[in-house]
C-alpha positions in Angstrom: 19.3 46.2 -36.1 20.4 42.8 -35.1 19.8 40.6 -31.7 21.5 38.1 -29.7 19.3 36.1 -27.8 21.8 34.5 -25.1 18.9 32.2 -23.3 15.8 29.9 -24.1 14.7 26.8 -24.6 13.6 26.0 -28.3 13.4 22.0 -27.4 10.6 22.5 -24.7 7.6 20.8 -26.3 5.9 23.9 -25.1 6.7 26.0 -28.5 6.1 23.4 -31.0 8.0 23.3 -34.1 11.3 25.6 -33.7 11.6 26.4 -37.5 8.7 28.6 -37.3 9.9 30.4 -34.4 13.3 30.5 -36.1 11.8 31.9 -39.0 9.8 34.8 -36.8 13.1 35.4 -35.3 15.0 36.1 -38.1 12.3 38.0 -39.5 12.6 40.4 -36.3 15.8 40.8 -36.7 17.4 37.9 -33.9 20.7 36.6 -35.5 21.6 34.1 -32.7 20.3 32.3 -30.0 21.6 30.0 -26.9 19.6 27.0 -26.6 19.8 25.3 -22.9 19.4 22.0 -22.0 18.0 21.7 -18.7 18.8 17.5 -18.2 20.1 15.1 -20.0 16.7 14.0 -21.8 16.7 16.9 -23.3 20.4 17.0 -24.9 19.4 15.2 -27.4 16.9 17.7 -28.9 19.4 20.5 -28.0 21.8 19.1 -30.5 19.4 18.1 -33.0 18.4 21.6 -33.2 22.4 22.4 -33.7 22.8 20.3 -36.0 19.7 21.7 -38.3 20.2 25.1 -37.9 24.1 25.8 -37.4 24.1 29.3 -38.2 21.3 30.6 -36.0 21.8 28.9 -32.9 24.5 28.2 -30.0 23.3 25.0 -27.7 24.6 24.9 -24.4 24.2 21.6 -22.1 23.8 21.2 -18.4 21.1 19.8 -15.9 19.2 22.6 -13.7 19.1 22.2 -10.0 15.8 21.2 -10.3 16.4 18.2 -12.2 19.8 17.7 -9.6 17.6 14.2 -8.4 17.8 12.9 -11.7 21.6 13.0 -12.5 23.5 10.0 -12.1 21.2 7.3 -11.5 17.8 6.0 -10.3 16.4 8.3 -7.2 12.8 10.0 -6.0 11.1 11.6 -9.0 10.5 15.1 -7.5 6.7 16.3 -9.2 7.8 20.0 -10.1 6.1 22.9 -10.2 7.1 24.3 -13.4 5.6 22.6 -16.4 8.9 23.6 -18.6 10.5 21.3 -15.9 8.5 18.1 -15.3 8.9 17.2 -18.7 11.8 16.1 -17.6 11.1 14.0 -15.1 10.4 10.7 -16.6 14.3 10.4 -17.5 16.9 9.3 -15.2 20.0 10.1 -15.9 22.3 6.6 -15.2 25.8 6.8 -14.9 28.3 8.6 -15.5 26.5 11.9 -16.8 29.7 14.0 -17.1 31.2 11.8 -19.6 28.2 11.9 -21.8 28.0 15.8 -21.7 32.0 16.1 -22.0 31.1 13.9 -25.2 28.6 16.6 -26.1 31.1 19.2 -25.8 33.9 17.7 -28.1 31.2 17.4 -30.8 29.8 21.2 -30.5 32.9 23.3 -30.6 30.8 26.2 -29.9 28.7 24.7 -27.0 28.3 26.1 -23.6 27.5 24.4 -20.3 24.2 24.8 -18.8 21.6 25.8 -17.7 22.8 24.9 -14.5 23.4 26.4 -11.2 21.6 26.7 -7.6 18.3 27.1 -6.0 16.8 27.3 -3.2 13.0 27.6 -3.4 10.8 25.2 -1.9 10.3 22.1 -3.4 13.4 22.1 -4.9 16.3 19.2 -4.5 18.5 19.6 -1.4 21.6 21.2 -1.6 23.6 18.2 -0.7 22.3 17.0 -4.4 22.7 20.4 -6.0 25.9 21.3 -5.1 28.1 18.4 -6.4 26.2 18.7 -9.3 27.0 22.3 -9.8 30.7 21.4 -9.2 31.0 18.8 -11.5 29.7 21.0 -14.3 31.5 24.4 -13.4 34.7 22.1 -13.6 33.5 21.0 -16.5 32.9 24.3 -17.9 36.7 25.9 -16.8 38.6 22.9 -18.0 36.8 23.3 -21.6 37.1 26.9 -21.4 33.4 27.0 -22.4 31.0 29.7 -21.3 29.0 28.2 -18.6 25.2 29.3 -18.1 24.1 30.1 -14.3 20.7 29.2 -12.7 20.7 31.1 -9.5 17.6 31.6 -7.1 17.7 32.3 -3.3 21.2 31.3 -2.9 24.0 34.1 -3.7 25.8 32.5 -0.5 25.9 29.4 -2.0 27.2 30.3 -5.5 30.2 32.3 -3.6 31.1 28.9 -1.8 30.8 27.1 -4.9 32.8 29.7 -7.2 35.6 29.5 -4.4 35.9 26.3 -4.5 35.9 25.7 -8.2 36.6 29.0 -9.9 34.7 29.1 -13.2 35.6 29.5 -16.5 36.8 33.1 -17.9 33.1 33.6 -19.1 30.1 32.9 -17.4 26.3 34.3 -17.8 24.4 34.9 -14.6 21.4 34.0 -17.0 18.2 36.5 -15.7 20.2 38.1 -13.5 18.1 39.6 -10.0 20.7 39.6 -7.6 22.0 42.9 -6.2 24.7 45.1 -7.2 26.9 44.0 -4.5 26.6 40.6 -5.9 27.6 41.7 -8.8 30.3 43.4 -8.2 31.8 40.8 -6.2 31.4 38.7 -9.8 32.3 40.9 -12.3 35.4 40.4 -11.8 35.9 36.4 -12.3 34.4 36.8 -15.6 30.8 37.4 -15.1 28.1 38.6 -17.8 24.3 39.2 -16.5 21.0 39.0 -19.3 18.0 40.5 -18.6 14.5 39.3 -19.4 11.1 40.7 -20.6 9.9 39.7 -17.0 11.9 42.4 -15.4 9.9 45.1 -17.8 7.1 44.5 -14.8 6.5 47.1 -12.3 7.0 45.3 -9.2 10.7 43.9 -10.9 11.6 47.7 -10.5 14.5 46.8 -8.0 16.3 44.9 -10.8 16.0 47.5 -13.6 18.0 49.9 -11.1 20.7 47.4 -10.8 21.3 47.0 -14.7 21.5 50.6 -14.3 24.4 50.1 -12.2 26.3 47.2 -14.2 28.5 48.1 -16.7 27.4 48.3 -20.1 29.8 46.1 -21.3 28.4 43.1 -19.7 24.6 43.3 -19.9 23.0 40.7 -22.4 19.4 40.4 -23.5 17.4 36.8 -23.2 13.8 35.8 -23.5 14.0 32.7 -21.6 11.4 31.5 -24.1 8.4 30.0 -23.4 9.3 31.4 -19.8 9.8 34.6 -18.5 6.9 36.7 -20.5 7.2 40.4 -20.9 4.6 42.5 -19.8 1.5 42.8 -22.7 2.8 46.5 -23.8 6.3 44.6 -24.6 4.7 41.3 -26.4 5.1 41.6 -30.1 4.8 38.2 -30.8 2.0 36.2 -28.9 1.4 32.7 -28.6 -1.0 30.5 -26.4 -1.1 29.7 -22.8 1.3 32.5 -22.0 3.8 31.7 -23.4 7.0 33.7 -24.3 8.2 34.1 -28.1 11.9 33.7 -28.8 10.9 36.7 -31.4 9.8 39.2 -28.3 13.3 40.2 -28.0 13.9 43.4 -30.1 10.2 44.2 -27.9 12.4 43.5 -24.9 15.7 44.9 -25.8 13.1 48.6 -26.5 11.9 48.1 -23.0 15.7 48.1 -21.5 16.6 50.7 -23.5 13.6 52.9 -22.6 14.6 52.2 -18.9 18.1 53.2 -19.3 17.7 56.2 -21.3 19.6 54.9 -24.6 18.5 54.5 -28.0 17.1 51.3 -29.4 20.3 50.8 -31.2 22.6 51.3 -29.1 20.8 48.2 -26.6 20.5 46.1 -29.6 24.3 47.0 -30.7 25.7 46.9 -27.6 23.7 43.5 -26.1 24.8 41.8 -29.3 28.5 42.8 -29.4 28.6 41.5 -25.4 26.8 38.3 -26.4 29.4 37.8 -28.8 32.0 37.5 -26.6 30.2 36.3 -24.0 30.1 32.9 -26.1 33.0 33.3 -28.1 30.8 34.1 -31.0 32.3 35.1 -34.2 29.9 35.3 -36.8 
């Protein structure tokens, strides 16, 4: 069986050198995987990992809404909670940001644009930072035609306002999708794709397993999220320190979704990879 891993985040110092991980990957059977940036000082490793390792990875670059006080110049350093985040934090991002990722993007053919997107959990940068941020990437994103990776937490609202005001590109992943059904429906149509994670094999993420029940087929994509997002121990078959997810756990997660949804392992990994594929324009 092969896998498509459509989200983590090799770079982060967290998992240590990527080639073993890439190596335990491909071992498990993961052909692909996105790799997103989530600021600007780490676009750099993102495409130093492209560059090594053309055939097994996809990089995508953006800056998360939690890093949305960083972009463009000197500003309050916000201390965040997430360790995957703060690493970030000692970088500010001077000038003019979009031309450096638009530089990016003619370089990496294949590249998407994120991880990006909108959240609204405390202690995160205000809206009035996030939002034009958001924009200037989703424009980005549709006038490259590249698939565009969405962040979204605590504000569906505000990613309706912001997808009316810049419609985004034919393909976009609503990356660890737990929004409801009714949010997705009003999204499939524009172009929207929606990954599940190991973290939603939980009990108490039982909600979200009953929307994937609802999307169609067609557009559900597997993601670790790696080193975030951890499956459940009974779904972990690849373990590392300090709790932290393995890009490799993803054949362990795509068995999980496919126990849930009453299909056989091979049709989830089949049909995850086939959408990834066009998710991301993939043809290999």
């Amino acid at each position: 069986m092969i896998w498509f891993d459509c989200h983590n985040h090799l770079q982060f110092s967290r998992l240590g050198d990527p080639a073993p991980l890439l190596a335990a990957m491909h071992s498990a059977g993961v052909e692909r995987c996105v790799v997103n940036a989530t600021c600007e000082a780490e676009w750099a490793a993102v495409a130093a990992l492209a560059r090594a390792y053309p055939e097994s990875l996809i990089p995508a670059f953006g800056i998360h809404p939690n890093h949305a006080h960083l972009a463009g110049g000197p500003g309050q350093v916000l201390r965040l909670a997430s360790s995957s985040l703060a690493s970030c934090d000692a970088h500010q991002a001077g000038g003019p940001w979009q031309e450096r990722l638009a530089g990016l993007l003619d370089e990496f053919p294949r590249a998407g644009v994120g991880e990006c997107g909108l959240d609204r959990r405390a202690g995160a940068p205000g809206m009035d930072l996030q939002m034009p941020l958001f924009l200037g990437q989703l424009r980005l994103a549709r006038d490259r035609c590249r698939t565009l990776t969405i962040h979204c937490v605590k504000a569906w609202g505000r990613l309706a306002d912001a997808l009316a005001e810049e419609p985004p590109p034919p393909r976009f992943l609503l990356h660890g999708f737990a929004g409801s059904v009714e949010t997705a429906r009003q999204l499939l149509p524009m172009g929207a794709y929606f990954s599940f994670c190991g973290e939603f094999l939980q009990a108490r993420r039982a909600a979200v397993l009953d929307v994937f029940r609802q999307l169609p087929p067609e557009r559900i994509l597997l993601e670790t999220d790696a080193p975030d997002m951890l499956p459940p121990p009974a779904w972990v078959s690849h373990p590392l320190p300090d709790s932290c997810n393995h890009p490799a756990n993803l054949p362990a997660i795509g068995r999980g979704l496919a126990a849930a949804l009453g299909m056989p392992v091979a049709d989830i990994a089949n049909l995850t990879t086939r959408n990834a594929r066009a998710c991301f324009a993939d043809a290999s």
